[in-house]
N, C-alpha and C positions, 0 to 999 in steps of 0.2 A: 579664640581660647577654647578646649575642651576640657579635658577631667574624666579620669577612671577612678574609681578604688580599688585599692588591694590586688586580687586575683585577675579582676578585671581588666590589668594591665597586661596579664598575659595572654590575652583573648587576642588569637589574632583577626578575626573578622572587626573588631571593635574598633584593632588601630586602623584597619585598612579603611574603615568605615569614615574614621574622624580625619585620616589623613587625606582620604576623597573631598571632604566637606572645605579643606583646605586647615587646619588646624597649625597654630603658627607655635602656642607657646601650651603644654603640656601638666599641668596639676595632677601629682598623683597621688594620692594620700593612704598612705600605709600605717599597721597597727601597730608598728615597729621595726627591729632591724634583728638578727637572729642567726645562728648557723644552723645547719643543715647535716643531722646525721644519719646519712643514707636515704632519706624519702621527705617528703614535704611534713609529711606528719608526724615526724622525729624528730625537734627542734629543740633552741633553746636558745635564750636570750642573749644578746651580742656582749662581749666583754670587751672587748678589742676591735682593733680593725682587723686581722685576720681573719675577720668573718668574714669579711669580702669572700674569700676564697670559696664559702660553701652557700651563703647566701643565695636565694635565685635573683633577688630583688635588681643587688648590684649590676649583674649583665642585664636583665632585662629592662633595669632605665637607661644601660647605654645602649643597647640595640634598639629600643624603643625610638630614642631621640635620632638616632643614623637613620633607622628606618622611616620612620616619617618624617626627616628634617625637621623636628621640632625641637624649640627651645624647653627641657624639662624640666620643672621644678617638684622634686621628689621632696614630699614632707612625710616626714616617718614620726610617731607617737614617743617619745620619753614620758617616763614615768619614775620618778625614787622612789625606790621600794617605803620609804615614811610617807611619801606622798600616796602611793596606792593602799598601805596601809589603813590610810584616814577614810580614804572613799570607798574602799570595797574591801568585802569578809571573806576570813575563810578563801585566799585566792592562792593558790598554790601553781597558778602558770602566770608567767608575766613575759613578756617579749618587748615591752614599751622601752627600748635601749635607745631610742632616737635612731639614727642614721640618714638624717636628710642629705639631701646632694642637690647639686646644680648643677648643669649636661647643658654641653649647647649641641648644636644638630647635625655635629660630625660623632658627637658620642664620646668629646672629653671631658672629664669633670673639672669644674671648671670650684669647685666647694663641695668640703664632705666626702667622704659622709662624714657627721659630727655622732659621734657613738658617746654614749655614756653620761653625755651632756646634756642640759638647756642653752640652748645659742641660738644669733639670729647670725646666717650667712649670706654672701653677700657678694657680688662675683660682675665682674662685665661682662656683657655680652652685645654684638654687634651685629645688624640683621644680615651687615655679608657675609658672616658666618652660614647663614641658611642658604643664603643665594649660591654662596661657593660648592657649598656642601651638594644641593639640588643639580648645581652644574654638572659634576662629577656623577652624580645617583638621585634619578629621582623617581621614586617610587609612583607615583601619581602622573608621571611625564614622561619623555624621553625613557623610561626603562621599563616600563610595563607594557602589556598584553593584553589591552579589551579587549581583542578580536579573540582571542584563547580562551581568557580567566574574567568574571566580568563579580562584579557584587552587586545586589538588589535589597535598597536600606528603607524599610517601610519607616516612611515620615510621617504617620498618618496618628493623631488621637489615639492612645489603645483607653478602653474601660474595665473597666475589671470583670465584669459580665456580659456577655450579649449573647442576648435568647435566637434561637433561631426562627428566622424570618419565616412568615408561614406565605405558602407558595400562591403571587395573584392568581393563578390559574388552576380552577378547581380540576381535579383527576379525572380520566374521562369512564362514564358509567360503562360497564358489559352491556353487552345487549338482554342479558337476562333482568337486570336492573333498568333499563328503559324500557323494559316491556310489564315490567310492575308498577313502574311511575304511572306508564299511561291507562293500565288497569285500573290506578287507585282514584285518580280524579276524571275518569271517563272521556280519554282522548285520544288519537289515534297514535300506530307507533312513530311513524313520522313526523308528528309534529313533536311529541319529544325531540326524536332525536336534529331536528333541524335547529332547533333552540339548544339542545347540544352543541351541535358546530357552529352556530352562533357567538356561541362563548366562549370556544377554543380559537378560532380565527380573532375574536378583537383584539 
């Protein structure tokens, strides 16, 4: 099982990432459901299902699921305008129209989207659905191109800070500098500098 949110769904390194890792069953959880007038940031909350039409959401949980053979369960946010009322002021954007769906990994809906509503949907799905679907297109199998196209998914701990490492190997002095070292404690310039390459070489 994976999981994106929202925009994240349209990442495509994200899918290609969670579809490598083997990703079977899909969570995607959105802010809403919404049409689309002329750019992402032109919107406005779904009344109907004619939103399908301008939505990006709708293709891209069917393409999502085709594309990585996974089974997706798209949960989209409802909200009644009394219900958003109560919890937040002064809110003059709302998108919370529901529109969840169920996709299985040929990319049919299989439920929803349910617009306008609170509902729970509820749909069958059969893993040879995936196996069929994979047989025919599989993105991570039989139809890709490591030797071409390849991805590199750092698995590793991130921190939120990390200081840079200071270097075990101290810099190596000019010879104007090893001829002042061995002026200052009365030594010769050679043995500075041997005890120099001493410390470069371990």
């Amino acid at each position: 099982m994976g999981g994106l949110i929202c925009y994240e769904n349209h990442m495509t390194l994200l899918k290609g990432a969670l579809a490598a890792m083997g990703e079977e069953i899909h969570p995607a959880v959105w802010p809403g459901f919404w049409e689309q007038h002329g750019h992402p940031g032109d919107k406005s909350k779904a009344t109907d299902r004619s939103a399908i039409e301008t939505c990006d959401q709708y293709p891209a949980m069917r393409e999502y699921a085709f594309e990585t053979q996974s089974f997706v369960i798209s949960s989209s946010a409802y909200m009644s305008d009394e219900m958003l009322g109560r919890v937040m002021d002064d809110v003059d954007f709302n998108i919370a129209a529901g529109g969840s769906m169920l996709i299985n990994p040929a990319g049919i809906v299989k439920a929803g989207p349910a617009i306008g509503e609170e509902t729970l949907l509820t749909a069958e799905f059969d893993r040879d659905e995936r196996r069929a679907t994979k047989a025919y297109f599989d993105s991570v199998g039989h139809y890709t191109r490591w030797d071409a196209v390849n991805l590199n998914v750092r698995d590793t701990e991130l921190a939120p800070f990390e200081g840079e490492q200071a270097s075990e190997t101290p810099p190596t002095p000019s010879p104007a500098a090893i001829e002042e070292i061995a002026t200052e404690h009365d030594l010769p310039v050679d043995t500075i500098e041997s005890i120099v390459d001493s410390l470069h070489s371990s």
